[in-house]
LUMGU-414044 format. One record per residue (C-alpha): x, y, z; chain; residue in three letters. Coordinates in steps of 0.2 Angstrom, whole numbers, m for minus. Layout:
REM residues N
- east; north; up; chaine; residu
- X; Y; Z; A; ALA
...
This chain:
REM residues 253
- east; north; up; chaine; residu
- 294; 550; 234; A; UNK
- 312; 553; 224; A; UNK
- 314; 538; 211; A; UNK
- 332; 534; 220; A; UNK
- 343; 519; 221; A; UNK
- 345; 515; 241; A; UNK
- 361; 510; 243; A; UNK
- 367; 502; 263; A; UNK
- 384; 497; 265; A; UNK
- 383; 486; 280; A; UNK
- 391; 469; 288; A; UNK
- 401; 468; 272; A; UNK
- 389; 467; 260; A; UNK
- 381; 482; 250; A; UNK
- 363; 481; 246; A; UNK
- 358; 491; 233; A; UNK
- 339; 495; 228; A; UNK
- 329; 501; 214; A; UNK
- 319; 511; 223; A; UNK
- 304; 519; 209; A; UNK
- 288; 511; 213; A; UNK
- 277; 524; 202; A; UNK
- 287; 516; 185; A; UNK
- 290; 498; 194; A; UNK
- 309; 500; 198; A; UNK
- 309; 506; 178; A; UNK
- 328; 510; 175; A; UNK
- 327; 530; 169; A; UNK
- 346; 538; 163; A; UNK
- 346; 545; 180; A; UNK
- 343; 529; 188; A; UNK
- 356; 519; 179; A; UNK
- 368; 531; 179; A; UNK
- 366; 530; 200; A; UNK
- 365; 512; 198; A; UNK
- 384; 512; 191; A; UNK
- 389; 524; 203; A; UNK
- 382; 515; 219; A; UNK
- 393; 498; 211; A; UNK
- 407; 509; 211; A; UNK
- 406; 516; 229; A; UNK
- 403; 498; 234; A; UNK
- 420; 492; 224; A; UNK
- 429; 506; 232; A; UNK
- 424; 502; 251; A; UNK
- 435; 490; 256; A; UNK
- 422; 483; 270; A; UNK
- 411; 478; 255; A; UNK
- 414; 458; 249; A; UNK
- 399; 457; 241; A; UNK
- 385; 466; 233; A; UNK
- 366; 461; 233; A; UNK
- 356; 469; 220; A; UNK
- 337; 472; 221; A; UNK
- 321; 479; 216; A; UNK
- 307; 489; 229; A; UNK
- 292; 477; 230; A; UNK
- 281; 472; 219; A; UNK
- 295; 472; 206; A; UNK
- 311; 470; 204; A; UNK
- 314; 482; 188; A; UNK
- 300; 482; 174; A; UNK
- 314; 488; 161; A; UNK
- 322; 505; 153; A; UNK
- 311; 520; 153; A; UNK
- 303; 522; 136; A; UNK
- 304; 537; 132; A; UNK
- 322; 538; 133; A; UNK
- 324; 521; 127; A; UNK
- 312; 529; 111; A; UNK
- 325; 545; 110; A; UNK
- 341; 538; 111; A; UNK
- 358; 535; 100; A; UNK
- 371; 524; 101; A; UNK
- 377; 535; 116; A; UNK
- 359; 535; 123; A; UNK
- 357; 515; 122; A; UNK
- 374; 514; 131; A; UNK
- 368; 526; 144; A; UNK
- 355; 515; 147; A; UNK
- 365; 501; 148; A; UNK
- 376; 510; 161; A; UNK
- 368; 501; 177; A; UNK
- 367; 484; 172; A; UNK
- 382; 484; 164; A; UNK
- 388; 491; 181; A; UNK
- 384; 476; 188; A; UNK
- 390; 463; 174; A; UNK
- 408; 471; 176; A; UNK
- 407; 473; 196; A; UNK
- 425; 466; 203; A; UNK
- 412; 457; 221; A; UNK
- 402; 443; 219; A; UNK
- 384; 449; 216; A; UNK
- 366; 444; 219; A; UNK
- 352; 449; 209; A; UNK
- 336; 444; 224; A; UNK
- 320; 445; 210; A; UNK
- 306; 447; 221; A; UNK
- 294; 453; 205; A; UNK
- 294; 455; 186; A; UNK
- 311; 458; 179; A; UNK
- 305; 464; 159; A; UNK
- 317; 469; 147; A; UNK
- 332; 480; 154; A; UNK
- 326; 471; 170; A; UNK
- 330; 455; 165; A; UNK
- 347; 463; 159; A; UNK
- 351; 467; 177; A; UNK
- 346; 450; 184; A; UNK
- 358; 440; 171; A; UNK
- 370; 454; 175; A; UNK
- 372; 445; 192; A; UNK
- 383; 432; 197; A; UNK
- 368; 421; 206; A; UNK
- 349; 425; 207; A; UNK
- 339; 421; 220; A; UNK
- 320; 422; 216; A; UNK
- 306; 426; 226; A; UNK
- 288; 415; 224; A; UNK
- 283; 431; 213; A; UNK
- 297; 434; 199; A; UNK
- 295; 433; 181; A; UNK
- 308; 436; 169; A; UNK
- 299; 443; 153; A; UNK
- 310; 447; 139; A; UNK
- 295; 461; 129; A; UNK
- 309; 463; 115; A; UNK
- 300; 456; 104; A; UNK
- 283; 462; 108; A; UNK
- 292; 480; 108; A; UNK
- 299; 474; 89; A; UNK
- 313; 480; 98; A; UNK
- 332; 471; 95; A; UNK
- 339; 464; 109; A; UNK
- 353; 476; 117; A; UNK
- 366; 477; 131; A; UNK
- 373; 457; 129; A; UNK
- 356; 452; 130; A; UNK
- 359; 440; 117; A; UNK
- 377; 433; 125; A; UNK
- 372; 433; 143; A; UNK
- 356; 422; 142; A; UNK
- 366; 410; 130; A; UNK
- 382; 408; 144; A; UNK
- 369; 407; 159; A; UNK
- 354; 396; 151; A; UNK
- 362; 388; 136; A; UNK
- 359; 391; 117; A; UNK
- 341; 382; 118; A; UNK
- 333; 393; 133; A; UNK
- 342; 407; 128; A; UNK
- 332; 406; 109; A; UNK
- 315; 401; 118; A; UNK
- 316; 419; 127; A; UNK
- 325; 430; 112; A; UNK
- 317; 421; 99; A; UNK
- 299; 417; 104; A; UNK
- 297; 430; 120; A; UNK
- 297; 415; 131; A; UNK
- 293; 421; 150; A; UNK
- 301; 412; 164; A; UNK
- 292; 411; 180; A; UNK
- 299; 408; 197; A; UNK
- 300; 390; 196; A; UNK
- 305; 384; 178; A; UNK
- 319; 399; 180; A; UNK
- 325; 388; 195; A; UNK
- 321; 372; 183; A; UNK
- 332; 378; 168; A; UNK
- 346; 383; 180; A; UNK
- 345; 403; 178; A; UNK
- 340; 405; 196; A; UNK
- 350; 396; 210; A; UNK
- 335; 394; 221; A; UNK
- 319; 399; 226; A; UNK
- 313; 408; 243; A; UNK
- 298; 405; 252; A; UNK
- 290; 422; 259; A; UNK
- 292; 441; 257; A; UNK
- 304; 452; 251; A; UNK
- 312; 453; 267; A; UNK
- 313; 436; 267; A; UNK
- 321; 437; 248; A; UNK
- 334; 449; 254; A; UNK
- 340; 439; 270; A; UNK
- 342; 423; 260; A; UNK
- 356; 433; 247; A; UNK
- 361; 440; 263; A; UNK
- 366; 422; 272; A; UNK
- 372; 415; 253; A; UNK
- 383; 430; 254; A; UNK
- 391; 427; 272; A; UNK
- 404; 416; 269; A; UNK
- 410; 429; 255; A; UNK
- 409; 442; 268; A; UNK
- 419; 429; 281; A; UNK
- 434; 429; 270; A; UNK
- 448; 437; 265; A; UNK
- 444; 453; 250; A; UNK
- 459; 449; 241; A; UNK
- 455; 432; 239; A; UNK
- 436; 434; 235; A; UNK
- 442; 447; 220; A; UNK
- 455; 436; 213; A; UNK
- 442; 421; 215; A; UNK
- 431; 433; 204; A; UNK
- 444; 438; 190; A; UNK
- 449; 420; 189; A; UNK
- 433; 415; 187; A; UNK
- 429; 427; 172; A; UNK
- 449; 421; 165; A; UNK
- 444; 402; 164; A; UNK
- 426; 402; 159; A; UNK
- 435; 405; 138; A; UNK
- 444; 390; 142; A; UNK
- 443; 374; 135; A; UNK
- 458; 366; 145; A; UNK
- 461; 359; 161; A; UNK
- 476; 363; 161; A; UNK
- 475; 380; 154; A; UNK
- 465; 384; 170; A; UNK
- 477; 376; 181; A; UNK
- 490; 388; 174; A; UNK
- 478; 403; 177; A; UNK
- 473; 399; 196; A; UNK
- 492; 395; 201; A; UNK
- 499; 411; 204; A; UNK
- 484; 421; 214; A; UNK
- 483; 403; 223; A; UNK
- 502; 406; 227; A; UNK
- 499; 422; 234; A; UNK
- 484; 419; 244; A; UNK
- 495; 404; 252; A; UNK
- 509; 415; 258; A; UNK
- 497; 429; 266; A; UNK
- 494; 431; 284; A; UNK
- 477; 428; 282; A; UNK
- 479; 411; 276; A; UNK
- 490; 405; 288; A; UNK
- 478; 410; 304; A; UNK
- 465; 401; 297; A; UNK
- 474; 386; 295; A; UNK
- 482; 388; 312; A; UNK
- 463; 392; 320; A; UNK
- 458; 376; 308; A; UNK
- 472; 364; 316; A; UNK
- 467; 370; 335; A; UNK
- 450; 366; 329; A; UNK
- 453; 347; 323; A; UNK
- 467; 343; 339; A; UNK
- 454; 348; 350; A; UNK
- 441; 335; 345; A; UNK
């Protein structure tokens, strides 16, 4: 079988699987650079509102493939990076579903996402360290913003391996999902239906605003930054359906 990422655009939301179970869903230049591109096809279709991101049981993606990561440059590292950093700077809301070990560039992809849904399986397993290997591709920033300065050092600084359940306990997963992978993948797929039920416009600006007020340190500031795509969502047909749809609905009580 071809080491592929599966990619299905379908009832608006764009599912996208490492799919190279000889390696454990390892992320080769090949791979990663498809990753990116399958992001990209799903920013571009506008029947896409949100993007789910997963791994071909048993893993979810046991890291960059060594012998490029042993080869590469600067340029190399960053195509590397390429996939998960794909993800990171997707415009939709995504899901990393981590039904397996997520090692290294693995655990990249999962913090790359907005949310993380686990499975009774995951791990996440730094291996820097144990590599003697640096930390790359925001590593080092991405765990800090998710976890907090203290988890963040436990895992960059000692190795420290979250399973399913304390990575739900410290906050890095949302929740955790009984069953099999199928079962992993319809839980992101109902997290991600109300995204799919409303307006595109309005779920990107959510997203952009969202990444403009997290450097904030004022209420107010934020307040300033969510007026005008708030504005604009108030004076779209979209918004004023719903509304009426909601009125009919509470008069006919």
């Amino acid at each position: 079988m071809t080491d592929r990422i599966h990619s299905e655009h379908d009832q608006g939301v764009a599912l996208l699987t490492v799919d190279a179970p000889k390696s454990r869903n390892a992320l080769t230049l090949d791979l990663s650079a498809e990753l990116a591109a399958a992001v990209a096809r799903a920013e571009a279709d506008e029947s896409v509102h949100a993007v789910i991101v997963t791994g071909a049981p048993p893993a979810f993606c046991a890291g960059a493939d060594l012998t490029a990561l042993g080869k590469a440059d600067a340029e190399g590292l960053r195509s590397v990076y390429a996939g998960f950093l794909a993800v990171a700077g997707c415009s939709l809301p995504t899901i990393a579903a981590v039904g397996g070990a997520a090692v290294g560039a693995g655990l990249n992809l999962a913090l790359a996402a907005d949310v993380r849904l686990v499975g009774p399986h995951a791990k996440f397993i730094p291996r820097f360290l144990e590599l003697g290997l640096h930390p790359g591709g925001g590593m080092t920033w991405m765990s800090q913003r998710i976890l907090g300065p203290q988890q963040a050092a436990a895992m960059a600084l000692f190795g420290e391996t979250l399973t399913a359940e304390s990575a739900v306990s410290v906050g890095f997963a949302l929740r955790l999902i009984e069953g099999d992978h199928d079962a992993l993948v319809q839980a992101a797929r109902d997290l991600a239906a109300p995204t799919v039920a409303a307006p595109r416009e309005v779920v990107l600006s959510t997203k952009r605003t969202m990444r403009q007020t997290s450097g904030l340190s004022e209420h107010a500031a934020a307040v300033d930054a969510e007026l005008t795509p708030q504005l604009e969502s108030l004076a779209a047909p979209a918004f004023a359906e719903r509304l009426a749809a909601m009125k009919a609905r509470i008069s006919g009580r």
